[in-house]
Short mmCIF file of the C-alpha atoms (twelve columns), coordinates in Angstrom:
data_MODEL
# 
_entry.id   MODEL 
# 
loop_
_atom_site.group_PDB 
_atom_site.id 
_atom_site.type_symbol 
_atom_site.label_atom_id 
_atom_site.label_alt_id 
_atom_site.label_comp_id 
_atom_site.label_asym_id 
_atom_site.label_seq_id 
_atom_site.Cartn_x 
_atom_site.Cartn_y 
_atom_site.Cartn_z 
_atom_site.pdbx_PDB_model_num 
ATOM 1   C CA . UNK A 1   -22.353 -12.115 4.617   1 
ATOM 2   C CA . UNK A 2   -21.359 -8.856  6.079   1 
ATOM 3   C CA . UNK A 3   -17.648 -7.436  7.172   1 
ATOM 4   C CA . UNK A 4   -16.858 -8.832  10.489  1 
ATOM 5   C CA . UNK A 5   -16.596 -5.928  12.540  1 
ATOM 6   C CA . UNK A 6   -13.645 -7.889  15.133  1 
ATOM 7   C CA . UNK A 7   -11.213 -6.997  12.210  1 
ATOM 8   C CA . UNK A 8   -11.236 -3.842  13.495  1 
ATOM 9   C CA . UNK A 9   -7.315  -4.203  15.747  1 
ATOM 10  C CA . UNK A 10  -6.298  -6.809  13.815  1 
ATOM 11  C CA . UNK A 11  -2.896  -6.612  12.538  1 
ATOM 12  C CA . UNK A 12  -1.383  -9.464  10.279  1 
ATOM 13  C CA . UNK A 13  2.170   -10.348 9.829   1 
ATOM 14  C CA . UNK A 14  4.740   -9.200  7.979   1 
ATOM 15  C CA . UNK A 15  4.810   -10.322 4.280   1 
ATOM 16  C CA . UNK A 16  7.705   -11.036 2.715   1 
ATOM 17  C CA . UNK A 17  9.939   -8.140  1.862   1 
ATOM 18  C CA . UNK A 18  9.745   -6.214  -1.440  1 
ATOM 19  C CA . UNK A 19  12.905  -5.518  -3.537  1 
ATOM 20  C CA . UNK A 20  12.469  -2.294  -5.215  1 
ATOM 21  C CA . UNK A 21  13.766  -2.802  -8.840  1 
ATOM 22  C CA . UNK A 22  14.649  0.123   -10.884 1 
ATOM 23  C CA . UNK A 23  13.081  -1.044  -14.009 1 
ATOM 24  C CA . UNK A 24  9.761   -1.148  -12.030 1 
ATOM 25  C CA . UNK A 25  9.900   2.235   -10.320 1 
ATOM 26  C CA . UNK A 26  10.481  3.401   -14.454 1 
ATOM 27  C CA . UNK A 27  7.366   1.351   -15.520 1 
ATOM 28  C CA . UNK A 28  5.424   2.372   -12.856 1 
ATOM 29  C CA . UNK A 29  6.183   6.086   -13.592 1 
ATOM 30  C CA . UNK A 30  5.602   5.611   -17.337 1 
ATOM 31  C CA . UNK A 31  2.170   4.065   -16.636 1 
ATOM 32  C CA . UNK A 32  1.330   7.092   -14.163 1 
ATOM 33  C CA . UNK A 33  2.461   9.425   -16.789 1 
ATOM 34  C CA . UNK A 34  4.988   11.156  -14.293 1 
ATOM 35  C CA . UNK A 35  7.535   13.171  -15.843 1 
ATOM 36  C CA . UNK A 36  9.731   13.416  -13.141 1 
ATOM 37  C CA . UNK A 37  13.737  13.156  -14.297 1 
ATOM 38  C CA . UNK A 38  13.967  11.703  -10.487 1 
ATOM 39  C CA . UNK A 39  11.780  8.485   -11.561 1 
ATOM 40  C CA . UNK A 40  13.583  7.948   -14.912 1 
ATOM 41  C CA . UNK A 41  17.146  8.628   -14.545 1 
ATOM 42  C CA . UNK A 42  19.269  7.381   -12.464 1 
ATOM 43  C CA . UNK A 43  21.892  10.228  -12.805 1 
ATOM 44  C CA . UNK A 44  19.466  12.824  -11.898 1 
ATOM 45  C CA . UNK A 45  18.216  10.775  -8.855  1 
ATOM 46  C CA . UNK A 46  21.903  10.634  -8.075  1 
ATOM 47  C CA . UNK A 47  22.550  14.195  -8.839  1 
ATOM 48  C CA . UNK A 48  19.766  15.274  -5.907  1 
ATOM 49  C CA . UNK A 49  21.457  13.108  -3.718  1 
ATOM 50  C CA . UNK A 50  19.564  9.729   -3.859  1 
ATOM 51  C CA . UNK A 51  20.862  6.428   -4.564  1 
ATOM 52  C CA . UNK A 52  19.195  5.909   -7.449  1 
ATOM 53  C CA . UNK A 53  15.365  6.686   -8.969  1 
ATOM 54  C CA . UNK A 54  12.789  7.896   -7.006  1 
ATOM 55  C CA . UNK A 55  9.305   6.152   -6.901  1 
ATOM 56  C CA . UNK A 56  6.596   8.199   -7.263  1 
ATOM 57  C CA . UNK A 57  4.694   8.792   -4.011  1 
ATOM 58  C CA . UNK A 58  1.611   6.191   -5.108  1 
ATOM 59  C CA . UNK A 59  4.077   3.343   -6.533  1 
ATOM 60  C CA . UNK A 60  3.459   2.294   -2.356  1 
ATOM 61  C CA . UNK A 61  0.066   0.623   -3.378  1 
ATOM 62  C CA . UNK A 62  2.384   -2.220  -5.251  1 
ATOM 63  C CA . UNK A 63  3.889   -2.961  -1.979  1 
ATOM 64  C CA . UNK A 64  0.862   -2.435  0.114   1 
ATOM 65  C CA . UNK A 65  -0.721  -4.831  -2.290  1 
ATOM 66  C CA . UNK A 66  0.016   -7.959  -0.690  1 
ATOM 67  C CA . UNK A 67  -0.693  -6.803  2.889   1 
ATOM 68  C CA . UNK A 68  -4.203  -5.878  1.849   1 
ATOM 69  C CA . UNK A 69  -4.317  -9.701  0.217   1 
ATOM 70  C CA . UNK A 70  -4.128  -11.354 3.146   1 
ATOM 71  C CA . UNK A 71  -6.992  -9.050  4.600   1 
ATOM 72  C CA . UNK A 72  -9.077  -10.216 1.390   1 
ATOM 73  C CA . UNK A 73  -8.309  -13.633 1.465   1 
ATOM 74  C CA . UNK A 74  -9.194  -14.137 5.551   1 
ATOM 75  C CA . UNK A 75  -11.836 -16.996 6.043   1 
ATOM 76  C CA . UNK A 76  -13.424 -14.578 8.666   1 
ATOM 77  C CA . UNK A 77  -13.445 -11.137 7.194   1 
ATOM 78  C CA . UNK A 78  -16.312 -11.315 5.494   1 
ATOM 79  C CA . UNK A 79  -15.323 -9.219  2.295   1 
ATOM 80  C CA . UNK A 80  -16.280 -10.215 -0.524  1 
ATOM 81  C CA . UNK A 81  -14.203 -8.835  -3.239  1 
ATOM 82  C CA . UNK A 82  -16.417 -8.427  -6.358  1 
ATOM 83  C CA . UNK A 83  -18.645 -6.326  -3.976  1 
ATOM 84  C CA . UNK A 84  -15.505 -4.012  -3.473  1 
ATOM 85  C CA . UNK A 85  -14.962 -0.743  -4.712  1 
ATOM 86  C CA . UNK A 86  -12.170 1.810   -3.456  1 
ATOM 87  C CA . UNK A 87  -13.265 4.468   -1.441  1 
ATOM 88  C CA . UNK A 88  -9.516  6.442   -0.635  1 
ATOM 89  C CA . UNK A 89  -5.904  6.311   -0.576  1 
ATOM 90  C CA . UNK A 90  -3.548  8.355   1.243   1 
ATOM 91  C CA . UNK A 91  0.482   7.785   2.201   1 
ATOM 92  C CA . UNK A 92  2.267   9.178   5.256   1 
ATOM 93  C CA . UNK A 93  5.800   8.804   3.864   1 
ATOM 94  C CA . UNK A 94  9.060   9.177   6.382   1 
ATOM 95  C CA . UNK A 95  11.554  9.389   2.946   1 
ATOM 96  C CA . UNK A 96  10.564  8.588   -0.691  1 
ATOM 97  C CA . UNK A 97  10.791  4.745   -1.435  1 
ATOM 98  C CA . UNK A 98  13.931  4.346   -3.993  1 
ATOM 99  C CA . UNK A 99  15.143  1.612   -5.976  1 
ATOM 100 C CA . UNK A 100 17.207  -0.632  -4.308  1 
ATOM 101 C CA . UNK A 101 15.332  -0.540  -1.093  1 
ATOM 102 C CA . UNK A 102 13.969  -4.067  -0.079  1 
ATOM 103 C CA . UNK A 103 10.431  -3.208  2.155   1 
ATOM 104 C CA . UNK A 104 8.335   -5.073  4.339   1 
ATOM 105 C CA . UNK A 105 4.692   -3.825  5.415   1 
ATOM 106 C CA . UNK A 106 2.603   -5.087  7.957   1 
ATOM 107 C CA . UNK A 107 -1.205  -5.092  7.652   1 
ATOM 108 C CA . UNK A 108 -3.524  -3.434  10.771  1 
ATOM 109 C CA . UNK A 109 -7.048  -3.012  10.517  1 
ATOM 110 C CA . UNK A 110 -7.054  0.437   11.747  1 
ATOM 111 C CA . UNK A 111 -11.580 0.457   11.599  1 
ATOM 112 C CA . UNK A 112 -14.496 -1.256  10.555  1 
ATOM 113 C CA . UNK A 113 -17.854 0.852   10.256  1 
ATOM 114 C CA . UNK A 114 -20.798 0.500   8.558   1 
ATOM 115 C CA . UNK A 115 -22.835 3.031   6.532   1 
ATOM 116 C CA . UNK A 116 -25.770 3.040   4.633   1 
ATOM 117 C CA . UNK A 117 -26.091 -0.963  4.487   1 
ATOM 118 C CA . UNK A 118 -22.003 -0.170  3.435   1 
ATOM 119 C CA . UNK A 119 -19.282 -1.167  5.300   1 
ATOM 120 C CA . UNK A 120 -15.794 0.685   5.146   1 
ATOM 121 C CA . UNK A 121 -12.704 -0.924  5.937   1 
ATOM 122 C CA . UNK A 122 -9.723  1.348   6.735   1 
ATOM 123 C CA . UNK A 123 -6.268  -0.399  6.766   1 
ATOM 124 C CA . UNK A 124 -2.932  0.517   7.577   1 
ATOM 125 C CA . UNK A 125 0.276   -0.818  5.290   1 
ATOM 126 C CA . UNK A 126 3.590   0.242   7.448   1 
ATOM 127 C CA . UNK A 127 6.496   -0.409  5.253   1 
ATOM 128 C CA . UNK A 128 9.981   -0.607  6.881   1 
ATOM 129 C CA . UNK A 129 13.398  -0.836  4.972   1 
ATOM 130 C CA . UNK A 130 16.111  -3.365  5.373   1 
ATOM 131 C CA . UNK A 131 17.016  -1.676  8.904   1 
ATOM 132 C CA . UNK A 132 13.691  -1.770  9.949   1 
ATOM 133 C CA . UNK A 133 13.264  2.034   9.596   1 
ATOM 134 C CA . UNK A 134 9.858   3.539   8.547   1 
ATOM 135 C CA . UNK A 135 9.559   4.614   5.188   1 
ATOM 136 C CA . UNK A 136 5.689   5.255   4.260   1 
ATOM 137 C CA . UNK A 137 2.377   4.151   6.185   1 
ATOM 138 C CA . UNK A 138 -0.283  3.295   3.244   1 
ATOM 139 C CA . UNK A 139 -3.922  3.962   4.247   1 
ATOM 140 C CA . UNK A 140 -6.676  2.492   2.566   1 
ATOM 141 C CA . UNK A 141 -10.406 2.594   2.796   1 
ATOM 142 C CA . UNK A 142 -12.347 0.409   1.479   1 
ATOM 143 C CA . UNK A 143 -15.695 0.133   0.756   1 
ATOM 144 C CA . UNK A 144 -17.998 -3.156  1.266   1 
ATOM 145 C CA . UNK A 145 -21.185 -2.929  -0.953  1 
ATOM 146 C CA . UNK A 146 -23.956 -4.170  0.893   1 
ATOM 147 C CA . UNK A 147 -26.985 -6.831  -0.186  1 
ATOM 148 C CA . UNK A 148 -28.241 -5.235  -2.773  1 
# 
């Protein structure tokens, strides 16, 4: 079965919103080996004027997560996961994402090509806060081993 190419537009909706806990922006920051103050102490997030620790710019993938579930798990897509492998990652970010905030992303397929027998799959996560004020787009590509 190959990716159906009428994802391409499709957006999906809204999952359900994401409270950012402190403890996992910390683990998350630890397990990325960052050693910024800003991710590990809340006095020093404070201290540069943010409510309290800063996630590191890739800790949007937990978030962006669940969006790109419900692109895996559609009957129609045509994706099947073990043939999956992740071609790129990038993050258009309004403000950092801090604990505290509570986000909710929104899935759109923003293509669908095929390459080589391949396809890639490039999808859009738009996170809002609480207000409904953009925080970071996630972008995702991913690639779609073909028949072997």
């Amino acid at each position: 079965m190959s990716v159906n190419p009428d994802l391409q537009g499709r957006s999906f909706p809204p999952v359900a919103p994401y409270l950012v806990g402190r403890e996992k922006v910390r683990e998350f920051a630890r397990a990325t080996a960052s050693t910024s103050r800003l991710s590990l102490d809340p006095e020093a997030a404070r201290a540069a004027g943010y409510s309290d620790v800063v996630a590191p710019p890739t800790f949007a993938v937990v978030v962006q997560e669940h969006t790109l579930q419900q692109l895996l798990s559609a009957p129609d897509a045509g994706i099947d996961f073990s043939r999956v492998v992740h071609g790129d990652q990038r993050f258009s970010y309004t403000r950092p994402i801090v604990a505290g905030d509570e986000l909710t992303a929104t899935l759109t397929v923003a293509s669908v090509k095929s390459l080589g027998g391949h396809s890639m799959v490039t999808a859009e996560s738009v996170m809002l806060d609480a207000a409904g004020e953009h925080v970071v787009t996630a972008i995702s590509t991913l690639v779609v081993r073909g028949d072997e």
